[in-house]
KETIMI-788321 format. One record per atom (N, C-alpha, C, O): residue number from 1; residue in one letter; x, y, z. Coordinates in nm, 3 decimals. Example, Ala and Ser with C-alpha at 12.3 -4.5 7.8 and 13.67 -1.06 7.14 Angstrom:
# KETIMI-788321
[1, 'a', [1.319, -0.569, 0.780]]
[1, 'a', [1.230, -0.450, 0.780]]
[1, 'a', [1.320, -0.330, 0.780]]
[1, 'a', [1.424, -0.332, 0.846]]
[2, 's', [1.285, -0.225, 0.708]]
[2, 's', [1.367, -0.106, 0.714]]
[2, 's', [1.290, 0.003, 0.787]]
[2, 's', [1.341, 0.114, 0.804]]
END
This chain:
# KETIMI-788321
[1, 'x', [0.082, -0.122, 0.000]]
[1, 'x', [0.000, 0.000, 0.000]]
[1, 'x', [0.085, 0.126, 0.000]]
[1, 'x', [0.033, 0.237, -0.011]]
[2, 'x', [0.240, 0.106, 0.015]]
[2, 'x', [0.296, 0.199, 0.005]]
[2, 'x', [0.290, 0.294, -0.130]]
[2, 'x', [0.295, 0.417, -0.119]]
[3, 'x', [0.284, 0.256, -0.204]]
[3, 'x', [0.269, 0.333, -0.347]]
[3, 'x', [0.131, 0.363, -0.405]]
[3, 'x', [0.106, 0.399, -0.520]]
[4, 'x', [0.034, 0.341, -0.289]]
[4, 'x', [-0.103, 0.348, -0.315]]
[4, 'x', [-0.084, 0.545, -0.329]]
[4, 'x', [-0.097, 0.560, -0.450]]
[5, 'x', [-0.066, 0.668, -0.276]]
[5, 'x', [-0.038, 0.778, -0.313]]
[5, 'x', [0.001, 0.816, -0.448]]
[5, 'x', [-0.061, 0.913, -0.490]]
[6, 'x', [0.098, 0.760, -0.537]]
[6, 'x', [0.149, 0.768, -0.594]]
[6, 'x', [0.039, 0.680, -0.729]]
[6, 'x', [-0.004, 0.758, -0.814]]
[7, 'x', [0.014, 0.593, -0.738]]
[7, 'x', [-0.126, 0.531, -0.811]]
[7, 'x', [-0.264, 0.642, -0.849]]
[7, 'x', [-0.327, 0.680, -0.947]]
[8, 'x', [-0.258, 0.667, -0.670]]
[8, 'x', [-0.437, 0.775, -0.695]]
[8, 'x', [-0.385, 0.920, -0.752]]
[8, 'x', [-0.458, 1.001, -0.809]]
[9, 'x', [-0.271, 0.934, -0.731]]
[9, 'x', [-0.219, 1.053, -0.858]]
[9, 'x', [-0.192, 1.075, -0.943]]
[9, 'x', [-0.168, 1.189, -0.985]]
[10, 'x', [-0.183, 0.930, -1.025]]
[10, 'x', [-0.179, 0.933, -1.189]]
[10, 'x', [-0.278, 0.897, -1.214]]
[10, 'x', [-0.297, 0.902, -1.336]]
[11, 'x', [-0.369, 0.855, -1.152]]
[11, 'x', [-0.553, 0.834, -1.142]]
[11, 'x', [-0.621, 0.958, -1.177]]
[11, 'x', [-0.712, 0.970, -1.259]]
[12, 'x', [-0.550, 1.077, -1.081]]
[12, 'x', [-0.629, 1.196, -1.083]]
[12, 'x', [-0.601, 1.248, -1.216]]
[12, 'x', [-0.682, 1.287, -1.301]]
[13, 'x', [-0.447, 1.242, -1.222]]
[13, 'x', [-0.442, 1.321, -1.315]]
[13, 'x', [-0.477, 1.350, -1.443]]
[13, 'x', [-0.490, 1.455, -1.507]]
[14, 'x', [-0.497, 1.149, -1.488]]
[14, 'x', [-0.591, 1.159, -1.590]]
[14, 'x', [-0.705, 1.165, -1.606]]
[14, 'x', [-0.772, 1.161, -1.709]]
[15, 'x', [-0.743, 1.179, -1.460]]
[15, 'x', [-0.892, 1.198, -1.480]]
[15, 'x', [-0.901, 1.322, -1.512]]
[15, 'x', [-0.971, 1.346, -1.610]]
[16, 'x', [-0.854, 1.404, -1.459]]
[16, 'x', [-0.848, 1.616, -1.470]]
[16, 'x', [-0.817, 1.596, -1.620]]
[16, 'x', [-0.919, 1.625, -1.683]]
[17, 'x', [-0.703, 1.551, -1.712]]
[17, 'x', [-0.650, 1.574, -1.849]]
[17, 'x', [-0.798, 1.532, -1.930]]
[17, 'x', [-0.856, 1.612, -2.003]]
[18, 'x', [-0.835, 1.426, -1.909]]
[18, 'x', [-0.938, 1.372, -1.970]]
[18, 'x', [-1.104, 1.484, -2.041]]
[18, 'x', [-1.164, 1.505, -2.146]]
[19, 'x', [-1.109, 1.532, -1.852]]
[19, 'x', [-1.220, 1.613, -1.811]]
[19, 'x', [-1.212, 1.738, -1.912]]
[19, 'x', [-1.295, 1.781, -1.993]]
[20, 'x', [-1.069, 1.784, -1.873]]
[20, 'x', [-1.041, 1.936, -1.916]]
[20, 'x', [-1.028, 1.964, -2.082]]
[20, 'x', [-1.064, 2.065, -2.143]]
[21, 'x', [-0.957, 1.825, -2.141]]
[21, 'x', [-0.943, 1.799, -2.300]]
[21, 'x', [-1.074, 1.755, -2.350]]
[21, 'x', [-1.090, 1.788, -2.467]]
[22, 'x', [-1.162, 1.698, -2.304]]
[22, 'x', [-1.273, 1.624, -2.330]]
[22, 'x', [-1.375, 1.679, -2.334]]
[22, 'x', [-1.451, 1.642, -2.424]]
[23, 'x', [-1.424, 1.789, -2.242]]
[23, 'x', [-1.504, 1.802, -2.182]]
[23, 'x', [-1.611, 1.894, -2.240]]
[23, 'x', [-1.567, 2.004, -2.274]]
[24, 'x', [-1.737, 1.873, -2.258]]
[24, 'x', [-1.790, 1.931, -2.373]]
[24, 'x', [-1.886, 2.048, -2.271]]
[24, 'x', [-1.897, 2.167, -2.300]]
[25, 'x', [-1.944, 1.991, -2.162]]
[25, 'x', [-2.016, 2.097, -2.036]]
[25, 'x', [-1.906, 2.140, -1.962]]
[25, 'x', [-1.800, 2.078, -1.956]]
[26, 'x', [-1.937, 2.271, -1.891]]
[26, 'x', [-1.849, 2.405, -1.849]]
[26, 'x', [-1.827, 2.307, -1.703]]
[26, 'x', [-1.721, 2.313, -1.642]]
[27, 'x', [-1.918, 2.236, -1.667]]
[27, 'x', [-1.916, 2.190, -1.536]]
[27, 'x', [-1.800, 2.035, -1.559]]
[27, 'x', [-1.714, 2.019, -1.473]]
[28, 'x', [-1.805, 1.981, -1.620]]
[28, 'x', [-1.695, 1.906, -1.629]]
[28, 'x', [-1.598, 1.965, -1.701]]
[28, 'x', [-1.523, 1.868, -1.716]]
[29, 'x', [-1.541, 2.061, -1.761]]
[29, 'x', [-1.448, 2.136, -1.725]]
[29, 'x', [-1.391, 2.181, -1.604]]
[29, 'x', [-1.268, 2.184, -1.592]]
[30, 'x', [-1.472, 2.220, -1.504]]
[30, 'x', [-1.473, 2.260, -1.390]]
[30, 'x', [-1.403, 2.133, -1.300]]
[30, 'x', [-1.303, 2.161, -1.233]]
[31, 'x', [-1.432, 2.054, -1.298]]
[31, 'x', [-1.426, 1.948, -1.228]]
[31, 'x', [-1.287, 1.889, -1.216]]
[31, 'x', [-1.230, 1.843, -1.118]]
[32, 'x', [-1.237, 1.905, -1.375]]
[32, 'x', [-1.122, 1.844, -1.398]]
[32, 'x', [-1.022, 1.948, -1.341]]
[32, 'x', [-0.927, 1.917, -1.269]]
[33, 'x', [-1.049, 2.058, -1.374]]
[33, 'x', [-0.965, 2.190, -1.306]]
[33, 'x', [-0.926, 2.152, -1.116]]
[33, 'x', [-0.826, 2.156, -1.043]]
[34, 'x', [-1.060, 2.121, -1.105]]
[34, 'x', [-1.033, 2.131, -0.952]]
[34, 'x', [-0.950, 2.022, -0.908]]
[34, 'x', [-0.872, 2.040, -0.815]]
[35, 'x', [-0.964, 1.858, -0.992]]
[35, 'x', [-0.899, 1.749, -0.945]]
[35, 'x', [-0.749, 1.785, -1.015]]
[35, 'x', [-0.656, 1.705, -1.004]]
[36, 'x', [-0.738, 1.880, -1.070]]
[36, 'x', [-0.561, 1.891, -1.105]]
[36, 'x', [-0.512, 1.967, -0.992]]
[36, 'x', [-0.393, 1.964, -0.961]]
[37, 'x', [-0.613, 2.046, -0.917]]
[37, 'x', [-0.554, 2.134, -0.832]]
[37, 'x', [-0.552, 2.031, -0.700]]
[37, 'x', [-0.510, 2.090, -0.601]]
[38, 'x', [-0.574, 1.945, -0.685]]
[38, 'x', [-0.569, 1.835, -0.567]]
[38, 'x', [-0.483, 1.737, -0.628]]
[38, 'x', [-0.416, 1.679, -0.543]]
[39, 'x', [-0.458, 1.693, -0.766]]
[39, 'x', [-0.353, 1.607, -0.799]]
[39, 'x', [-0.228, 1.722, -0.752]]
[39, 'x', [-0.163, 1.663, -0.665]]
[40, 'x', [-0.184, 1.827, -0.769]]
[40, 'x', [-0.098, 1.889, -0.721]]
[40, 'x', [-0.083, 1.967, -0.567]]
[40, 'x', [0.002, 2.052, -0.540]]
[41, 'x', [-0.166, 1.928, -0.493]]
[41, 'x', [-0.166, 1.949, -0.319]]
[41, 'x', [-0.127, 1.750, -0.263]]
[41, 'x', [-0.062, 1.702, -0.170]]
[42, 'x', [-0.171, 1.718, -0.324]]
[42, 'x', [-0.128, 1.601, -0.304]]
[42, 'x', [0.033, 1.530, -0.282]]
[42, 'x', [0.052, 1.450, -0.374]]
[43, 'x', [0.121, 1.535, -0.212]]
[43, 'x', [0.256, 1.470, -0.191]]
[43, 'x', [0.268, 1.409, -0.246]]
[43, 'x', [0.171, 1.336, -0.266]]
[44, 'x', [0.427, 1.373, -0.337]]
[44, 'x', [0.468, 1.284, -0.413]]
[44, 'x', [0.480, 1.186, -0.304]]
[44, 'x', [0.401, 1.092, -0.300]]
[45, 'x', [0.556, 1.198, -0.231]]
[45, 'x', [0.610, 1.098, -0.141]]
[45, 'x', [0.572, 1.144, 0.062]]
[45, 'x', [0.580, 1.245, 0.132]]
[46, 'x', [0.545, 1.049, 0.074]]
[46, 'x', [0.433, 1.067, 0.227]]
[46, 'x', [0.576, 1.000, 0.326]]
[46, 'x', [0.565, 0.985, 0.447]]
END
């Protein structure tokens, strides 16, 4: 489980790239914005 941090942040991040490139409503735009801004508050290493 040690690298479980490091997993849910390349999780996020494609989820935000996905959202933000993809995203055809203003609100999933939105969404992806915010999960990039928590993929990057997020610690590489804990």
């Amino acid at each position: 489980m040690k690298d479980a941090p490091g997993i849910i942040k390349i999780f996020l991040g494609a989820i935000a790239t996905f959202l933000i490139v993809f995203g055809i409503h203003w609100l999933a735009i939105l969404a992806g914005v915010i999960l990039g801004i928590i993929y990057f508050v997020i610690p590489k290493r804990i």
